[in-house]
C-alpha positions in Angstrom: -146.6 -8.0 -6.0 -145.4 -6.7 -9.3 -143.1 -9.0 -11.7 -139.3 -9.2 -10.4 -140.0 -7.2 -7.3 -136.6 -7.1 -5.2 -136.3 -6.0 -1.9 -133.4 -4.2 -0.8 -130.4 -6.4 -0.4 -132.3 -9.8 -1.9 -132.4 -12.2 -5.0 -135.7 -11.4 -7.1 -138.5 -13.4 -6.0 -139.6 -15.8 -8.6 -142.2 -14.3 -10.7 -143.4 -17.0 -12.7 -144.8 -21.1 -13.0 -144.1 -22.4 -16.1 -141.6 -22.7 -18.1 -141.4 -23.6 -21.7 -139.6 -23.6 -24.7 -141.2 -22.7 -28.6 -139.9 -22.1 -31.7 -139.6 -18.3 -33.1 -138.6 -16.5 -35.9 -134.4 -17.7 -35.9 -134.4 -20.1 -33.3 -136.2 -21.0 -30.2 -137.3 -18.8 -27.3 -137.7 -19.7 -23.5 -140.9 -18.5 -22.5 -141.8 -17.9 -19.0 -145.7 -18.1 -18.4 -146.0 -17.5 -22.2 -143.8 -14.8 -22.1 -140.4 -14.5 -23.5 -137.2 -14.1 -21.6 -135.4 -10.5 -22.3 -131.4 -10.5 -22.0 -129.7 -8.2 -19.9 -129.6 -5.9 -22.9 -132.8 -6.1 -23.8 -132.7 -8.6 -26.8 -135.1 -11.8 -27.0 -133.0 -14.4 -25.5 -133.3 -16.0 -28.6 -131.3 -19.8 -29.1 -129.9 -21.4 -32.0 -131.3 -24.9 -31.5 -134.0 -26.5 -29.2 -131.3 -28.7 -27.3 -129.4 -25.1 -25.8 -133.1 -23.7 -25.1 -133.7 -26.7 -23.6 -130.4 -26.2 -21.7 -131.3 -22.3 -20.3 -134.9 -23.3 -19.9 -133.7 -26.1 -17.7 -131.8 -23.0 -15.6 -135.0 -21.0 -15.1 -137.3 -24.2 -14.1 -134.4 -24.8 -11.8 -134.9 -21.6 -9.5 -136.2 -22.0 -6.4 -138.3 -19.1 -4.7 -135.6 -16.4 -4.7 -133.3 -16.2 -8.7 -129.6 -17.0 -7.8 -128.8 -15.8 -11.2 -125.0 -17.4 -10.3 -125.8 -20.8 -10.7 -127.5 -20.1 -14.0 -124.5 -20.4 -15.9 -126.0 -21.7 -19.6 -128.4 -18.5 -19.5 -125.2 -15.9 -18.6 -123.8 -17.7 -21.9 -126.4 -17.2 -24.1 -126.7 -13.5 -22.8 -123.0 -13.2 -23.6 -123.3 -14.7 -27.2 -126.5 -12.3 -27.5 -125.6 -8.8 -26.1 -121.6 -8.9 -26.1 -120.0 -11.1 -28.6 -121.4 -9.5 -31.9 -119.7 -6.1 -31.6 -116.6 -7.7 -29.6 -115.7 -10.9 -32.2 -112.3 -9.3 -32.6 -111.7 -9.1 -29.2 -113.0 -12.4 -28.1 -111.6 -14.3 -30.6 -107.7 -12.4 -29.4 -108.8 -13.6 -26.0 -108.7 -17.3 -27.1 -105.4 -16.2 -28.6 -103.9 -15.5 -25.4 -104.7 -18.2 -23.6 -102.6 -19.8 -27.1 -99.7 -17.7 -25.7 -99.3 -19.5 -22.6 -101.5 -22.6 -22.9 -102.0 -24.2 -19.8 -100.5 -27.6 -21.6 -97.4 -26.3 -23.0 -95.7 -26.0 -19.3 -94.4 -29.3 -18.2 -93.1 -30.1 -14.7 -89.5 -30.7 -14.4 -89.9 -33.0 -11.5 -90.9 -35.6 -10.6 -90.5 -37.9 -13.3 -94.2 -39.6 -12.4 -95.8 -36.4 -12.9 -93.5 -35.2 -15.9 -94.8 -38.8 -17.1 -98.3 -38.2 -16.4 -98.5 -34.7 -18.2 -96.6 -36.4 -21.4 -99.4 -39.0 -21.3 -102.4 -36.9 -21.1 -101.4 -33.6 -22.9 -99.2 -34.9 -26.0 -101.8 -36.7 -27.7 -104.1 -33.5 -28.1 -101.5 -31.0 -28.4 -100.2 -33.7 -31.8 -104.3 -34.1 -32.5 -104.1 -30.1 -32.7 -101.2 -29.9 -34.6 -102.6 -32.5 -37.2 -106.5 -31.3 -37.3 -106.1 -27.6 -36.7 -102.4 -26.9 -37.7 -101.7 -25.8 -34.0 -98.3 -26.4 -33.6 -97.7 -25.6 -29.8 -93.9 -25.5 -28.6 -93.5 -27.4 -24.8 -91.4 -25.8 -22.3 -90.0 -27.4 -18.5 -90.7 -24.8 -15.7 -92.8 -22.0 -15.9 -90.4 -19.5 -17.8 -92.6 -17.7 -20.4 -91.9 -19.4 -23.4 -93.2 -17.7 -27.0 -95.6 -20.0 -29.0 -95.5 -19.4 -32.9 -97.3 -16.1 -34.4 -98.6 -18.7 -37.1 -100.4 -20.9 -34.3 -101.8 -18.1 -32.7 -103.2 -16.8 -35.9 -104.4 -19.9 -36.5 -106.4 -19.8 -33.2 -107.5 -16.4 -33.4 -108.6 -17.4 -37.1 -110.4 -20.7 -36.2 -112.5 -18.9 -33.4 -114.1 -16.0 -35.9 -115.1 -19.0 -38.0 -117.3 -19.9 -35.1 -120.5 -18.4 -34.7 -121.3 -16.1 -32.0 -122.6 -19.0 -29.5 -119.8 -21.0 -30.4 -117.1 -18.7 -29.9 -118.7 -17.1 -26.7 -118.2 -21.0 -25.5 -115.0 -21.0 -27.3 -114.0 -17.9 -25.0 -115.3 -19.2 -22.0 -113.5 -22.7 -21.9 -110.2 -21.0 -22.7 -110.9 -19.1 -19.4 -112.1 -22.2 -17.4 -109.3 -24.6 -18.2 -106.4 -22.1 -18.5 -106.0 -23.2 -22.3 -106.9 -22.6 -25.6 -105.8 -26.3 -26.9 -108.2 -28.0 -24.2 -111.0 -25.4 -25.4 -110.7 -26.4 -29.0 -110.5 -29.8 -28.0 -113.9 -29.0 -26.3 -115.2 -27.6 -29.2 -114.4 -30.0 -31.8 -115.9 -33.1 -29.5 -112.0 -34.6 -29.0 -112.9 -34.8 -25.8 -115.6 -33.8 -23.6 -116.0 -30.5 -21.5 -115.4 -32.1 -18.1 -112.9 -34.6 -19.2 -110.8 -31.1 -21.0 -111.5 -29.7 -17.5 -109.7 -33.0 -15.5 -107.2 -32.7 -17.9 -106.5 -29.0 -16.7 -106.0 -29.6 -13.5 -103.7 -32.3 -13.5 -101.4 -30.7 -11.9 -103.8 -30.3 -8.8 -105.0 -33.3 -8.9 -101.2 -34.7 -8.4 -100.7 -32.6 -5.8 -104.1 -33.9 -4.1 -102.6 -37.3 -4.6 -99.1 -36.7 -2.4 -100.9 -34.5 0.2 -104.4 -34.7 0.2 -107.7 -32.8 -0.7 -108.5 -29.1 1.1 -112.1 -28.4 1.3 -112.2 -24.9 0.2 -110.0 -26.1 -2.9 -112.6 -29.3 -3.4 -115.5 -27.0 -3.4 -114.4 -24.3 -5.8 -113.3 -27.2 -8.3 -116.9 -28.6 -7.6 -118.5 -25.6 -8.6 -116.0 -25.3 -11.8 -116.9 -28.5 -13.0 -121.0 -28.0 -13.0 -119.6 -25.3 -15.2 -117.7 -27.5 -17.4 -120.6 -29.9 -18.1 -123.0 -26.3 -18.9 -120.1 -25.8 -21.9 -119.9 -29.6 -22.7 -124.0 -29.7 -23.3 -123.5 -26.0 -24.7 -121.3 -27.3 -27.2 -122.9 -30.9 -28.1 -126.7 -28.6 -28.6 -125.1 -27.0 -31.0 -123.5 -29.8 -33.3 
């Protein structure tokens, strides 16, 4: 049967034993049977340390018989830092920006007081970390009327993430998706906090309401699968300090 054979409808059988990890010219490569892996577009999935090859070689040796390419969520991100995020740093790092425009921690609860307490508690401290670190001055608002944040903060962000190199801003990118805010993805990034504590953190507000009236299944599953993704970007990150 020839490499990567697919029948109609299926996964891609597995098509190789071992895996590995070597040092190459700019980085380490994943090898598959001694042969390197090939992004999407073609590239050598090529890694900036031996801890995140490590990570995407541990997605590979993880496979079963049939490739669920879905749960390999370091090697999508290292296929994104490789094929998409070198001609799109402008947009990427704009994306991270608007997430800044209505950051996730900057919306408070009006009521009640234990949960208005709660969000205080847990949010302020990185939001005043941010402000004093990174020069992120974010401005709080009660309800969910849109409330503008400052064009110098979200310059600020937009700078900060083009200073990142393309693996760190492609995780950059993706936390500010995952947690609904670009503070909580900094935060990520900068090792205030880890990953899946940044992703606790953005789901308070859940987690309150789990609290008063209890956990549904189909919600407790997706936030299950959300936070294996959390940890991917809080090993993502620490391989490359």
């Amino acid at each position: 049967m020839q490499r990567g054979f697919k029948e109609p409808g299926d996964k891609p059988r597995r098509f190789y034993k071992v895996v590995e990890t070597a040092p190459a010219e700019g980085g380490f490569a994943v090898l598959l049977d001694g042969r390197p892996v090939r992004t999407p577009g073609g590239a050598h999935l090529l890694l900036p340390t031996a801890a995140v090859a490590a990570q995407v070689a541990e997605d590979w040796s993880g496979q079963g018989p049939r490739l669920e390419m879905g749960v390999m969520h370091a090697t999508r991100l290292a296929n994104t830092a490789i094929d998409a995020i070198p001609a799109a740093r402008e947009a990427t790092a704009q994306s991270v920006a608007d997430f800044a425009a209505t950051d996730l921690l900057c919306y408070r609860a009006e009521a009640p007081q234990a949960l208005v307490r709660r969000q205080a508690e847990h949010w302020d401290p990185l939001l005043e970390r941010a402000r004093a670190e990174e020069g992120l001055a974010f401005v709080r608002a009660a309800g969910i009327v849109h409330r503008a944040q400052p064009d110098e903060t979200l310059a600020r962000i937009r700078d900060l993430a083009l200073a990142q190199d393309d693996f760190r801003l492609a995780g950059l990118a993706f936390g500010a998706a995952l947690f609904g805010s670009a503070a909580l993805a900094v935060a990520a990034l900068r090792g205030w906090t880890s990953a899946e504590a940044a992703f606790d953190l953005s789901r308070l507000d859940e987690a309150w309401q789990e609290d008063q009236w209890g956990v549904d299944e189909e919600a407790a599953q997706r936030t299950a699968r959300l936070r294996i993704e959390a940890g991917m970007l809080g090993r993502w990150f620490e391989g490359l300090a």
